[in-house]
C-alpha positions as CSV (number, residue, x, y, z in Angstrom):
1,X,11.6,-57.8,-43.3
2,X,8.7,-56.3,-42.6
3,X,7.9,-56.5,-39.2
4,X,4.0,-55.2,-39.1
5,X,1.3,-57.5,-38.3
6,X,-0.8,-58.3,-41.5
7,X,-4.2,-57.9,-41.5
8,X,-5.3,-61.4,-44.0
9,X,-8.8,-63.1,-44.5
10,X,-8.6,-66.3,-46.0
11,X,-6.9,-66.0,-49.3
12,X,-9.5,-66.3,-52.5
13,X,-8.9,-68.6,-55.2
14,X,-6.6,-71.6,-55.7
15,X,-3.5,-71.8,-54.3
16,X,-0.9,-75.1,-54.9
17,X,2.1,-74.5,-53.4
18,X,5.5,-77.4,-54.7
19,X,7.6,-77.8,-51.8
20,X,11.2,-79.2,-52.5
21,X,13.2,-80.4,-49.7
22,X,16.8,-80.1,-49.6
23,X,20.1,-82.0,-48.5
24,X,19.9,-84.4,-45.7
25,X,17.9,-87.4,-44.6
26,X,14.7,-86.6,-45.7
27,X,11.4,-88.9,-44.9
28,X,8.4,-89.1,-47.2
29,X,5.8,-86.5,-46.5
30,X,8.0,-84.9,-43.9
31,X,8.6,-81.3,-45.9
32,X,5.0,-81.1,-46.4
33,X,4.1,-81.6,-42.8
34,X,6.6,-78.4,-41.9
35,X,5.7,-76.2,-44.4
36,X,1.5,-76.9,-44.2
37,X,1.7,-77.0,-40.3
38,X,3.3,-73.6,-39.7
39,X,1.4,-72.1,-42.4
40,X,-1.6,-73.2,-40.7
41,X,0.0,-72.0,-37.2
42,X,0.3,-68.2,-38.7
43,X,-3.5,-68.4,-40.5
44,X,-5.0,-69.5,-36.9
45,X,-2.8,-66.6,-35.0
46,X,-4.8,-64.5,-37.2
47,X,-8.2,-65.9,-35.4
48,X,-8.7,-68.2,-39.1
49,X,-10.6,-71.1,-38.3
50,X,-9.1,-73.9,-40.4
51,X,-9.7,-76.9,-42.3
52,X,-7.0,-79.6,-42.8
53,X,-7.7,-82.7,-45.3
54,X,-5.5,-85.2,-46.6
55,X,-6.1,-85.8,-50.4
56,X,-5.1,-88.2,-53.1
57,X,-4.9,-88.0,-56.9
58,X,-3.8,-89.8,-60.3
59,X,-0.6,-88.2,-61.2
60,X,2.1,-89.8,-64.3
61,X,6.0,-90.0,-63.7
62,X,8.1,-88.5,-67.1
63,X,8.0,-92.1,-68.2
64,X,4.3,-92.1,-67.9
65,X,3.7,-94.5,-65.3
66,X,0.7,-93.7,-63.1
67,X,1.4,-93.0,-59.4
68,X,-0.9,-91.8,-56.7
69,X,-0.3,-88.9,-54.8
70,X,-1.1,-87.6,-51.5
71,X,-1.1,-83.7,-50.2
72,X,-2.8,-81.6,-48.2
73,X,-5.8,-79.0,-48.6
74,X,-6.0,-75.9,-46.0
75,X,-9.2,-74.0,-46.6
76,X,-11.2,-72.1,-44.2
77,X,-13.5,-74.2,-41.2
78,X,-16.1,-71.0,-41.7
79,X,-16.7,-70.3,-44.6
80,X,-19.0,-71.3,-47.6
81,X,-16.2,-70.8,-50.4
82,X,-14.3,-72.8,-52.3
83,X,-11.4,-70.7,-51.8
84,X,-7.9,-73.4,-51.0
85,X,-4.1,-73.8,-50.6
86,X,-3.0,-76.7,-51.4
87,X,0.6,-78.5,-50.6
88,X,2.3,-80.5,-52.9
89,X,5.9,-82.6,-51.8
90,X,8.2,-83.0,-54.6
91,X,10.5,-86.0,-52.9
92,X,13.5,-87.2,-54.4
93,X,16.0,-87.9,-51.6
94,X,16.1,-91.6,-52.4
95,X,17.7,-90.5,-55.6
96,X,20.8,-89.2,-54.0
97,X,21.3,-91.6,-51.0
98,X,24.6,-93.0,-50.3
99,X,25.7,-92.5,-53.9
100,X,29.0,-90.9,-53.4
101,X,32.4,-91.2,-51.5
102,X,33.5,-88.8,-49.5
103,X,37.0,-88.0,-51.3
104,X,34.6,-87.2,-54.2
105,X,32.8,-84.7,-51.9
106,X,36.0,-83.1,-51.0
107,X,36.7,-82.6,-54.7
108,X,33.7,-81.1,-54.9
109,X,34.0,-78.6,-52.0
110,X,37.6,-77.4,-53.3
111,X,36.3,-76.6,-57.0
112,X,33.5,-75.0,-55.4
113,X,36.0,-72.6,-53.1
114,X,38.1,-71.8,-55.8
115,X,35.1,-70.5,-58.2
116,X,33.5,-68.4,-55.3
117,X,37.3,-67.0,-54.7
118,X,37.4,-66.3,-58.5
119,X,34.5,-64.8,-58.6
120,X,34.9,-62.5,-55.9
121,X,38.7,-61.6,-56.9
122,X,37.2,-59.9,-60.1
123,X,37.9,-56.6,-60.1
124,X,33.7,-56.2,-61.6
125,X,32.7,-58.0,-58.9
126,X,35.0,-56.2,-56.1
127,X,31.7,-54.0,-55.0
128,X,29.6,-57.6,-54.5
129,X,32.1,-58.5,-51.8
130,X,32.3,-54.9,-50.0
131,X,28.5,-54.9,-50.3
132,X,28.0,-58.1,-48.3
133,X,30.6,-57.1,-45.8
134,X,29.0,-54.1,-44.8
135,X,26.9,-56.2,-42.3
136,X,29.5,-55.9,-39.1
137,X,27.7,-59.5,-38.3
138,X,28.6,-60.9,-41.8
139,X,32.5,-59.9,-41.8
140,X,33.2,-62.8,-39.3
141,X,30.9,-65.3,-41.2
142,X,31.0,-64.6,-44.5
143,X,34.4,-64.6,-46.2
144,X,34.2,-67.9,-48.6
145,X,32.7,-69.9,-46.0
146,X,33.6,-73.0,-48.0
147,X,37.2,-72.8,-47.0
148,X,36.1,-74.2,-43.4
149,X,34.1,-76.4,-44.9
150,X,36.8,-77.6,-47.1
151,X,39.4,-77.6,-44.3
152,X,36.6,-80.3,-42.1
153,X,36.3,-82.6,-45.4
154,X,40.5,-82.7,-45.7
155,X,41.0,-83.6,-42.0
156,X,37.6,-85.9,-41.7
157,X,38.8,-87.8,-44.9
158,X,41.9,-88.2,-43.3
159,X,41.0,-89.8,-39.7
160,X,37.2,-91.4,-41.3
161,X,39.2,-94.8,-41.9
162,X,40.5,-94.9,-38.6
163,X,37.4,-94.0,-36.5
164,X,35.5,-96.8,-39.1
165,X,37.6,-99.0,-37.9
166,X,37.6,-98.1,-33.7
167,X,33.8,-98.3,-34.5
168,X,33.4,-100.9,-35.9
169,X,35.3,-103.3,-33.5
170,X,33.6,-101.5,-30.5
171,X,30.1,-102.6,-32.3
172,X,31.5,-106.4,-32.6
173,X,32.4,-106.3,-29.0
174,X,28.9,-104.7,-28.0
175,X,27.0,-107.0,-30.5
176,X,25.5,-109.9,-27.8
177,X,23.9,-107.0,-26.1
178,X,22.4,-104.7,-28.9
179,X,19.4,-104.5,-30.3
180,X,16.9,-102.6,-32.7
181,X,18.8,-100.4,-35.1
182,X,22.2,-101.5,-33.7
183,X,21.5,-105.2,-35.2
184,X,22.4,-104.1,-39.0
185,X,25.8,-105.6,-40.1
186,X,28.6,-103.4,-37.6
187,X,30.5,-102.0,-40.6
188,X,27.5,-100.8,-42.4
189,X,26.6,-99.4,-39.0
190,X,29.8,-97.7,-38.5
191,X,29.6,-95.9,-41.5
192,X,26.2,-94.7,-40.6
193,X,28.0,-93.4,-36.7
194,X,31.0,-92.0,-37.9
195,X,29.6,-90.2,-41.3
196,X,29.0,-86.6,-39.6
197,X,25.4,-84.8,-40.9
198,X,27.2,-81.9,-42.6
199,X,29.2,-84.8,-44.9
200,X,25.6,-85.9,-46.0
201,X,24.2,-82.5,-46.5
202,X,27.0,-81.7,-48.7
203,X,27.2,-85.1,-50.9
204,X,23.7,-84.7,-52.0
205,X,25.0,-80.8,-52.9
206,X,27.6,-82.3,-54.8
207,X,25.9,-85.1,-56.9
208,X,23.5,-82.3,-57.7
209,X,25.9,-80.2,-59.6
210,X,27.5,-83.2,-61.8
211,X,26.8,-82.1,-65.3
212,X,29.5,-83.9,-67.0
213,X,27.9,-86.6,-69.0
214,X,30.4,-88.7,-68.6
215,X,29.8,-88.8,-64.8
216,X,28.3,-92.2,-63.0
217,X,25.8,-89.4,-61.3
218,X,24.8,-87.4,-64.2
219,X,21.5,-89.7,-64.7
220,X,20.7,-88.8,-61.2
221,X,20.7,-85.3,-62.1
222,X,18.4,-85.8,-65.0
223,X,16.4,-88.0,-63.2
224,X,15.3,-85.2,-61.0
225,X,14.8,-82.8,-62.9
226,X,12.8,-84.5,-65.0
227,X,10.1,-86.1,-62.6
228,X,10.6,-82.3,-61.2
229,X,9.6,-80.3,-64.1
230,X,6.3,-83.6,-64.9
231,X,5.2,-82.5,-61.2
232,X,4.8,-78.8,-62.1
233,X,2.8,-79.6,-65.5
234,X,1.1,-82.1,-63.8
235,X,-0.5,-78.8,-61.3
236,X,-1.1,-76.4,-64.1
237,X,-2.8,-78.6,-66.4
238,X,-4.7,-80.0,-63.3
239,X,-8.3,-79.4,-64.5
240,X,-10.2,-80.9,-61.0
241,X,-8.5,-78.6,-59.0
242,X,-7.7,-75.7,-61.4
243,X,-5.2,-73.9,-59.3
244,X,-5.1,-70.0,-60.0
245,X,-2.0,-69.8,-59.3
246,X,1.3,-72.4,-59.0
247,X,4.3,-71.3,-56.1
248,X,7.4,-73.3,-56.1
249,X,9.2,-72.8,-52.4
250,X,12.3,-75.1,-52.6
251,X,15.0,-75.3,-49.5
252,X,18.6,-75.7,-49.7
253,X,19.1,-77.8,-53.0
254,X,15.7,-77.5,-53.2
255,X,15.8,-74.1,-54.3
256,X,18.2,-75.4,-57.0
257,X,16.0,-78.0,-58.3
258,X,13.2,-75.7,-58.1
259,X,15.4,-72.9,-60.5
260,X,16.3,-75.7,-62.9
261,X,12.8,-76.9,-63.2
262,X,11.7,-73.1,-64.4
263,X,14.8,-73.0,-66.6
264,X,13.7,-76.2,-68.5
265,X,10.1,-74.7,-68.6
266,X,11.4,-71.6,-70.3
267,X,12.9,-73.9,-72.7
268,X,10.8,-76.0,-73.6
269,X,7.9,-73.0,-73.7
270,X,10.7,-71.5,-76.3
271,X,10.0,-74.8,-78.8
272,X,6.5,-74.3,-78.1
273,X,4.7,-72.5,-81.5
274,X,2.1,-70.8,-78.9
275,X,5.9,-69.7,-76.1
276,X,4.1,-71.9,-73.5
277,X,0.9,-70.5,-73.4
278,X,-0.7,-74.2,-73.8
279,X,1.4,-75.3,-71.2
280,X,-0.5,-72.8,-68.5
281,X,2.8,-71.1,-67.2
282,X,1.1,-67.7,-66.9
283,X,-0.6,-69.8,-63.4
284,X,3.2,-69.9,-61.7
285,X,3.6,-66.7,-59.6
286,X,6.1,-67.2,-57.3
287,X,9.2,-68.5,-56.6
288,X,10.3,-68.7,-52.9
289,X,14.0,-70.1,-52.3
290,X,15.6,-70.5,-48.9
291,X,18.8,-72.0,-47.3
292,X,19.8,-71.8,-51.0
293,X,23.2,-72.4,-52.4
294,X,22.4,-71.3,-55.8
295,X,25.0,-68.7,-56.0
296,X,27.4,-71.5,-55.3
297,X,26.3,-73.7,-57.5
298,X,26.3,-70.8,-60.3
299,X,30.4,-70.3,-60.0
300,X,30.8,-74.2,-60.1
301,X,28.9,-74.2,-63.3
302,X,30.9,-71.3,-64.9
303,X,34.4,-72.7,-64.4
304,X,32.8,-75.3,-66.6
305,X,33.2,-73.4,-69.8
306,X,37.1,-72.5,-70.2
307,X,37.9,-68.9,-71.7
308,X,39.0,-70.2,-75.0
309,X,36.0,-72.4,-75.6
310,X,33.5,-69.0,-76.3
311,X,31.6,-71.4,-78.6
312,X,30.7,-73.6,-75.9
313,X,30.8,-71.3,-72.8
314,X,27.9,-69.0,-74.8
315,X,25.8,-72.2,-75.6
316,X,25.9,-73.4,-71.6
317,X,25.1,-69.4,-70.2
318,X,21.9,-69.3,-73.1
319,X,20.9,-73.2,-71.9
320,X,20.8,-71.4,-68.1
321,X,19.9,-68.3,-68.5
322,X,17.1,-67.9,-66.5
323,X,17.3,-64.4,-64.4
324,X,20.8,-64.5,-64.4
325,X,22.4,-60.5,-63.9
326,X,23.8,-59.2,-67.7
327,X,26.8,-58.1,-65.8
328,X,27.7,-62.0,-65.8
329,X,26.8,-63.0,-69.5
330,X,30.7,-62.7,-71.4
331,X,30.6,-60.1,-74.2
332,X,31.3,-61.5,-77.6
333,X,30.5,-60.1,-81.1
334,X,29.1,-63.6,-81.7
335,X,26.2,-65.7,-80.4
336,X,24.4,-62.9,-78.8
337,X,20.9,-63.6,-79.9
338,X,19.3,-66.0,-77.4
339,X,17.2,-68.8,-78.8
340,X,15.7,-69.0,-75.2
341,X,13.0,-67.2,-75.1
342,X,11.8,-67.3,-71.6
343,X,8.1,-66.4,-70.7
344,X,8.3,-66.4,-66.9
345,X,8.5,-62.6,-66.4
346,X,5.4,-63.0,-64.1
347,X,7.3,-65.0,-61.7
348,X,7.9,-62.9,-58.1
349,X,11.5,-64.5,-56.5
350,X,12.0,-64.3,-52.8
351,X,15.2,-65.5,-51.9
352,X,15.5,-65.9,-47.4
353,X,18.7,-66.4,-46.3
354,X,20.5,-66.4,-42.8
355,X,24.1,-65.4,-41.8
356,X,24.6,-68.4,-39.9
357,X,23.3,-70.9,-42.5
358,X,26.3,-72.0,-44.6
359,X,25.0,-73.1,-47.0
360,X,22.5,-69.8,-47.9
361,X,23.8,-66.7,-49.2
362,X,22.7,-63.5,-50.4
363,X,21.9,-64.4,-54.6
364,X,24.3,-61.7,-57.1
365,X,24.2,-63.8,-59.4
366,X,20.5,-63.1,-60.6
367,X,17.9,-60.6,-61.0
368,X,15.0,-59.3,-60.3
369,X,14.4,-61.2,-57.1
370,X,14.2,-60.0,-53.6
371,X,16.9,-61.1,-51.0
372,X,15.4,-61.1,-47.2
373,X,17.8,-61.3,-44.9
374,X,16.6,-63.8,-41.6
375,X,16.8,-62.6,-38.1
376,X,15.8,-65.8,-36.4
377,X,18.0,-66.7,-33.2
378,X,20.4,-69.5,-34.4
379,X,23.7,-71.1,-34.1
380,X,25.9,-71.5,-37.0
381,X,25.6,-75.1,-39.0
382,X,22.5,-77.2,-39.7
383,X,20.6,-75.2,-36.6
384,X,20.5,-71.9,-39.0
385,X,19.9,-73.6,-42.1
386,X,17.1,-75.9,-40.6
387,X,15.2,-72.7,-39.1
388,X,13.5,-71.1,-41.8
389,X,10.8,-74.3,-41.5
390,X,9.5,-73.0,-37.8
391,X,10.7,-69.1,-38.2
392,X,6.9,-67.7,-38.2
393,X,8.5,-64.3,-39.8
394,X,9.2,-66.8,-42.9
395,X,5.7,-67.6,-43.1
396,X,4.3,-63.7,-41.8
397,X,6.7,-62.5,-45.3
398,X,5.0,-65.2,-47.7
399,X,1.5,-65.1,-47.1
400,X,2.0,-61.2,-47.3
401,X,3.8,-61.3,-50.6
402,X,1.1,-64.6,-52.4
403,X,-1.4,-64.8,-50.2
């Protein structure tokens, strides 16, 4: 990170940035208030006198049903110009809300540890692991983190019927003298106090990654990435406020949704006669990615092609191809000629991360991108992976590298 004050005027031009939230109980409009507030902190600590408005426009859904949306414009209080930064919320937690049991998360976690254990057992990918581990801070944190995680689900799954139940009959005792929230039905309540945060945080992770079609949660999957990838066309075919340039910044699964949204565009821009150019893509710059579990995510998908199935296994590494390192494509005399042709070359990938954030990591598993290592002070768990919002060093790096 570099450390150096930054000498910045208001940026010229358009600027729309998508923010994605990730895992967790997320409210409306709450990512966009972080990110534009402590934007706005580091423009004014630079003596920037700004401008804040609230704005609404037409946009469509994939199905083509109008909706209005609201974001916010930051331009400068003193000047003449027409220079902006817009801040767009892509907002899909609703989608994922209480949509999965916990024995299913567990499953989840374990298939998870075992491809990150794989992956790092492969005598290729032996200097990956004694890379990492060269931080004295890391050795203690590092080491497939998900086993701990995995080792909490086990036991919680084991004693979450139990404390239901003490809960529940403690709430039926107490009920003549609650009130507010407490006055919901005590069992639906007693999910809600026993459930611990990180459970939460990692179901949403885990309906995410369902790619089997044949999964109750695959449609939830699409879903996203659908209204996702409508969202970003929607901003660079936006002729009223004909951004110059599109930044997707997506946290946590975020940054996931935010990957798979680009991977789609590069296929879809590959069916297009003109490779996208109609579609505008030339106007995204940036990708910005942060408390991301992409790498993760990455192993789960690759135990889905089995050895023997190299018809298959090539077809899902070309359908995500996107930036991903040649080291990690299988050689085969067959199937080597890509029908994805992807035009996003212009793209710059910043990839923050923090050793306390369980859920981040340092990204092998792609190229060309830039991994920045966070220094904020934190302990380990959702306090690390919650502090890139409010870390002004986050904010210092970006406006240096797109603004």
């Amino acid at each position: 990170m570099n450390n150096q004050d930054i000498n910045i005027k208001f940026p010229k031009g358009h600027t729309a940035f998508l923010v994605i939230h990730g895992v967790g109980e997320q409210s409306p409009f709450e990512t966009m208030d972080y990110f534009a507030q402590n934007l706005i902190k580091f423009l004014e600590a630079r003596n920037l006198q700004i401008k804040l408005e609230h704005l609404i426009t037409k946009r469509k859904l994939s199905t083509g049903y109008p909706w209005t949306e609201s974001f916010v414009r930051i331009s400068s209080a003193n000047s003449q110009a027409e220079d902006l930064i817009d801040i767009h919320e892509y907002y899909w937690a609703p989608d994922t809300e209480n949509k999965i049991s916990i024995p299913e998360i567990l499953q989840w976690a374990e298939r998870t540890l075992q491809g990150t254990i794989d992956f790092y057992s492969r005598k290729e990918n032996k200097h990956l692991l004694e890379e990492l581990l060269k931080d004295k801070q890391g050795k203690g944190i590092f080491i497939f983190r998900l086993r701990w995680l995995t080792i909490f689900l086990r036991i919680f799954n084991l004693i979450f019927p139990i404390l239901r139940l003490i809960v529940w009959l403690i709430l039926l005792l107490l009920s003549p003298f609650m009130s507010g929230r407490f006055l919901q039905p005590a069992w639906q309540l007693s999910k809600e106090i026993v459930t611990p945060l990180l459970v939460n945080f990692v179901a949403d992770v885990a309906i995410y990654t369902t790619t089997d079609m044949k999964s109750p949660y695959h449609w939830i999957r699409e879903k996203i990435l659908a209204e996702s990838l409508t969202m970003l066309k929607e901003l660079l075919k936006d002729k009223q406020a004909n951004y110059d340039q599109v930044i997707l910044a997506g946290h946590s699964l975020g940054s996931c949704i935010a990957y798979d949204t680009l991977n789609l565009l590069c296929l879809e821009a590959s069916l297009a006669q003109d490779l996208g150019k109609s579609l505008e893509i030339d106007k995204i710059t940036g990708l910005i990615s942060f408390g991301s579990p992409l790498d993760k995510i990455a192993f789960f998908f690759r135990e889905m092609g089995q050895h023997h199935q190299y018809i298959r296994r090539r077809i899902l590494e070309q359908l995500n191809s996107f930036r991903i390192k040649p080291l990690y494509i299988w050689k085969l005399p067959y199937l080597n000629v890509n029908p994805v042709q992807c035009q996003l070359e212009q793209i710059q990938w910043v990839n923050y991360y923090h050793l306390q954030d369980p859920i981040s990591g340092h990204l092998d598993y792609y190229e060309k991108l830039d991994n920045v290592k966070m220094e904020y002070p934190s302990k380990w768990g959702v306090e690390a992976h919650l502090g890139y919002w409010t870390d002004p060093n986050f904010y210092k790096d970006i406006a240096r590298r797109f603004l």
